[in-house]
C-alpha positions in Angstrom: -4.3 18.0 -16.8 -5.5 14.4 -15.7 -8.4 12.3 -15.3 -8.4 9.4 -13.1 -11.1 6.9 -13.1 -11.2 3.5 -10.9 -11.9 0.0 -12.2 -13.3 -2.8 -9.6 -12.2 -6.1 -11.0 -11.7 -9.7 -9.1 -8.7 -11.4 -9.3 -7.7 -15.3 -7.7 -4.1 -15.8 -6.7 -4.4 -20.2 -6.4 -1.6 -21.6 -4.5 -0.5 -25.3 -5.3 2.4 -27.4 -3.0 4.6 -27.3 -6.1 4.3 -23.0 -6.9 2.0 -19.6 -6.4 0.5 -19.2 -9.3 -1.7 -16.3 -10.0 -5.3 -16.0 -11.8 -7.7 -13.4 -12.8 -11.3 -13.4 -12.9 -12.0 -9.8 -14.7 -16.0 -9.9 -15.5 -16.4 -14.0 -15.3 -13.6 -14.7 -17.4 -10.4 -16.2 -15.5 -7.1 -14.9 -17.3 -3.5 -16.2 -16.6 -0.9 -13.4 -15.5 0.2 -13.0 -19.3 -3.5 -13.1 -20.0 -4.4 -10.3 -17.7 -1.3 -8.2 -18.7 -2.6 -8.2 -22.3 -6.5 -7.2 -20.9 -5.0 -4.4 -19.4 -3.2 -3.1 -22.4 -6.2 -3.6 -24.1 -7.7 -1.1 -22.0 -5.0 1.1 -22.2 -5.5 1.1 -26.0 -9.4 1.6 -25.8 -9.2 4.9 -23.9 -6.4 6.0 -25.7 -7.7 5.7 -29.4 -10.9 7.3 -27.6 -9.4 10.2 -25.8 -7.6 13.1 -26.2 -5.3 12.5 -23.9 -1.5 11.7 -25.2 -0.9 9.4 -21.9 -2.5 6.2 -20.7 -2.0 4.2 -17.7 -3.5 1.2 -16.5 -2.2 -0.5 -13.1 -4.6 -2.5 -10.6 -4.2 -2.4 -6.7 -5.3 -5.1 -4.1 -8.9 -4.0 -2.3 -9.3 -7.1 0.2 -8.7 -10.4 0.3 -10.5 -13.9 0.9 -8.3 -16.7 2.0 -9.5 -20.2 0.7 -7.7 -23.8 1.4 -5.8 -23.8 -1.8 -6.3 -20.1 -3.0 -6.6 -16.4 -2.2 -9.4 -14.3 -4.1 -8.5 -10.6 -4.4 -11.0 -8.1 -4.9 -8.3 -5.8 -7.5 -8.8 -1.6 -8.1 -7.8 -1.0 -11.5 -6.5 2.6 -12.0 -6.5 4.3 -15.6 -4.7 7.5 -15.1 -4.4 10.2 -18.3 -2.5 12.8 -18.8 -1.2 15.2 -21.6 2.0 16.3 -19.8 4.5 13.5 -19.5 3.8 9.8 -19.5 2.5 8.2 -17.0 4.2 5.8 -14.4 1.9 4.3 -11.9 3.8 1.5 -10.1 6.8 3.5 -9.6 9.1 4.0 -6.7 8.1 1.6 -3.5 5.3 0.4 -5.5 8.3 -1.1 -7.7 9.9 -2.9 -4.9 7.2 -5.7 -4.0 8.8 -8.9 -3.5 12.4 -7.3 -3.0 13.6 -6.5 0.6 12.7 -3.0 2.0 15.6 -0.8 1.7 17.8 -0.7 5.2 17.5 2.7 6.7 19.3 3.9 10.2 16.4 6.0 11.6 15.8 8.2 14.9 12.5 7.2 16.6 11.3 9.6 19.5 13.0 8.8 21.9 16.2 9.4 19.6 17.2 5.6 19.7 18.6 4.4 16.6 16.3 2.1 14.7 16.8 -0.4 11.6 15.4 -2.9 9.6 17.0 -5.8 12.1 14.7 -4.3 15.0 11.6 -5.7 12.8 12.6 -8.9 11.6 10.4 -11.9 12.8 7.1 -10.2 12.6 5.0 -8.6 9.8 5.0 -4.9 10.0 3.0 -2.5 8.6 5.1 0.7 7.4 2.9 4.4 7.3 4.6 6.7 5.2 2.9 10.6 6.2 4.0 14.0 7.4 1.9 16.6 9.7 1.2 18.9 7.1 -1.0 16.3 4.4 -4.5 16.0 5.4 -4.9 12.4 3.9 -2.3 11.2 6.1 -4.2 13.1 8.8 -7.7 11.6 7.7 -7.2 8.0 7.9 -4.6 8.1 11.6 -7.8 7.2 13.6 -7.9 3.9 10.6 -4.6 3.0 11.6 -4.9 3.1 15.2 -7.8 1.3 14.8 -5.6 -1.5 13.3 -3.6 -1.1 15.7 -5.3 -1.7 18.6 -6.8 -4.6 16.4 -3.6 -6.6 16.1 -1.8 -5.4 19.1 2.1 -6.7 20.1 1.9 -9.3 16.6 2.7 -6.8 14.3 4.6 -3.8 13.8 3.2 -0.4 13.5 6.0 2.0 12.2 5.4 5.4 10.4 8.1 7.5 9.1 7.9 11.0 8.2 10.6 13.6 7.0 9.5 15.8 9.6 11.8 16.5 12.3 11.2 15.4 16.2 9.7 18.3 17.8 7.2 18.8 15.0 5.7 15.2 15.4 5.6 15.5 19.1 3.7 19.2 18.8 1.2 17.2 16.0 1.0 14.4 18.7 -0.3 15.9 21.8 -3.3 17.4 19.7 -3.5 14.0 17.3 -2.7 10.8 19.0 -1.1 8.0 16.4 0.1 5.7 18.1 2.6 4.1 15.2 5.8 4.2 16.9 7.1 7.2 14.9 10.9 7.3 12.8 11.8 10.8 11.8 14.1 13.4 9.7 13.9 10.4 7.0 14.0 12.8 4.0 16.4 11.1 2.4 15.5 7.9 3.1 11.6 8.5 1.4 13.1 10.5 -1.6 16.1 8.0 -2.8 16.1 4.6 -0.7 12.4 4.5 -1.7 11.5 7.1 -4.2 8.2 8.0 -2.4 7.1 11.3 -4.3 3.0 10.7 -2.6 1.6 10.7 0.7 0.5 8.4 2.3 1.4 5.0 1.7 1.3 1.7 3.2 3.8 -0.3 2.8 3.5 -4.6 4.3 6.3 -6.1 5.0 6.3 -10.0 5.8 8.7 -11.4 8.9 11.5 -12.0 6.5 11.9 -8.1 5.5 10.8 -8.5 1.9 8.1 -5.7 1.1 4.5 -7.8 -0.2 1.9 -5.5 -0.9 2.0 -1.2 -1.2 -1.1 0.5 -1.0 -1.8 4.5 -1.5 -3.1 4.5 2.2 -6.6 3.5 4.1 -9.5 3.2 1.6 -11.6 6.1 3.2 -14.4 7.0 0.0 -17.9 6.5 1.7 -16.3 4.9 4.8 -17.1 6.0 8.6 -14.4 6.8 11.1 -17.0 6.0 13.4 -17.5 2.5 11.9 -13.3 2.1 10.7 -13.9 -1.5 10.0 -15.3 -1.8 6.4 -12.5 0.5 5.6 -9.9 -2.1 6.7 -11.1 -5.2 4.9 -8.7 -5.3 2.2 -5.3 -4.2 4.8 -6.7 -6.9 7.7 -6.6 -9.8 4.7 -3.5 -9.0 3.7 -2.1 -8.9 7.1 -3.9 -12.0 8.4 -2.0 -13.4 5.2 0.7 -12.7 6.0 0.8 -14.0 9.6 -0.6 -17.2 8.4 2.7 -17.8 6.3 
């Protein structure tokens, strides 16, 4: 049994010549890394001297981002997951990995040419983790083309799937996503990057190191009509990226 309830918080990242130093401002109080750390085990503590629940969890996630002369100001998602079952582990697996390189992988794309992280080097790319069958991953495709078609030939669109060939290519001529598509990467999702939930985003900057992981397209209340105000948060971080 679990209960998952979301936290809007605001969080500055300043940047100075010397180092990147990161700030939080959580309810007009700025906090330090350390600082914040503590506010969220704090929280943790409050629900879970409040609750009945054995587990507590709380992580943050970025929402969108405003890029200033000397800073970046984050609008941050704070998620307190809890659980009686087993403890909880929220930035696990690729969510882990930020600031380390993406794991290699040799991958077949669909036109069974051989593909690895080399091929992507020198531009930011945006990595879709999804398979046919999960209707989140099928819910926000028209998002990501949208981005797509947004940024063009400057970035990378990649999504990779453990599905095999000729099931993406059945999906596709009824779905268009137009991510240029690596498959039978089962082993790749499960131990390179430990991805037990679908989908994910994963931002990878021009060097290869992964930046920012996000559980796919913010979608609550949004219109796939209207994709924009769903992107915010994704478009800062990619504009950030191409900036560096």
């Amino acid at each position: 049994m679990m209960k998952i309830w979301t936290i809007v918080l605001l969080s500055a990242l300043s940047l100075t010549a010397a180092a990147q130093e990161t700030y939080f401002n959580f309810q007009g109080k700025i906090y330090s890394t350390d600082d914040f750390q503590v506010e969220l085990q704090s929280i943790e503590n409050n629900y879970s001297e409040n609750s009945t629940f054995k587990f507590t969890t709380a992580s943050y996630k970025v929402r969108s981002m405003a890029v200033r002369q000397d800073s970046i100001i984050q609008n941050v998602e704070v998620i307190l997951s809890q659980s009686n079952s087993s403890e909880l582990g929220i930035n696990t697996g690729v969510a882990a990995m930020i600031e380390q390189p993406l794991p290699d992988f040799e991958l077949l794309n669909l036109n069974s040419n051989l593909k690895r992280n080399e091929d992507y080097k020198g531009k930011v790319t945006l990595v879709n983790l999804w398979f046919t069958n999960c209707p989140p991953c099928i819910t926000e495709i028209p998002y990501l083309n949208y981005l797509k078609d947004s940024y063009g030939s400057k970035v990378n669109f990649v999504a990779i799937t453990f599905d095999d060939k000729d099931k993406v290519n059945t999906f596709l001529e009824r779905k268009p996503f137009y991510f240029e598509h690596l498959v039978d990467a089962a082993q790749y999702l499960s131990r390179d990057l430990e991805n037990n939930a679908f989908p994910k985003l994963i931002l990878v900057d021009a060097s290869g190191t992964i930046r920012f992981v996000e559980n796919g397209v913010m979608l609550s209340g949004n219109d796939p009509s209207y994709p924009e105000p769903a992107l915010t948060g994704l478009k800062d971080q990619i504009d950030f990226l191409l900036k560096q």
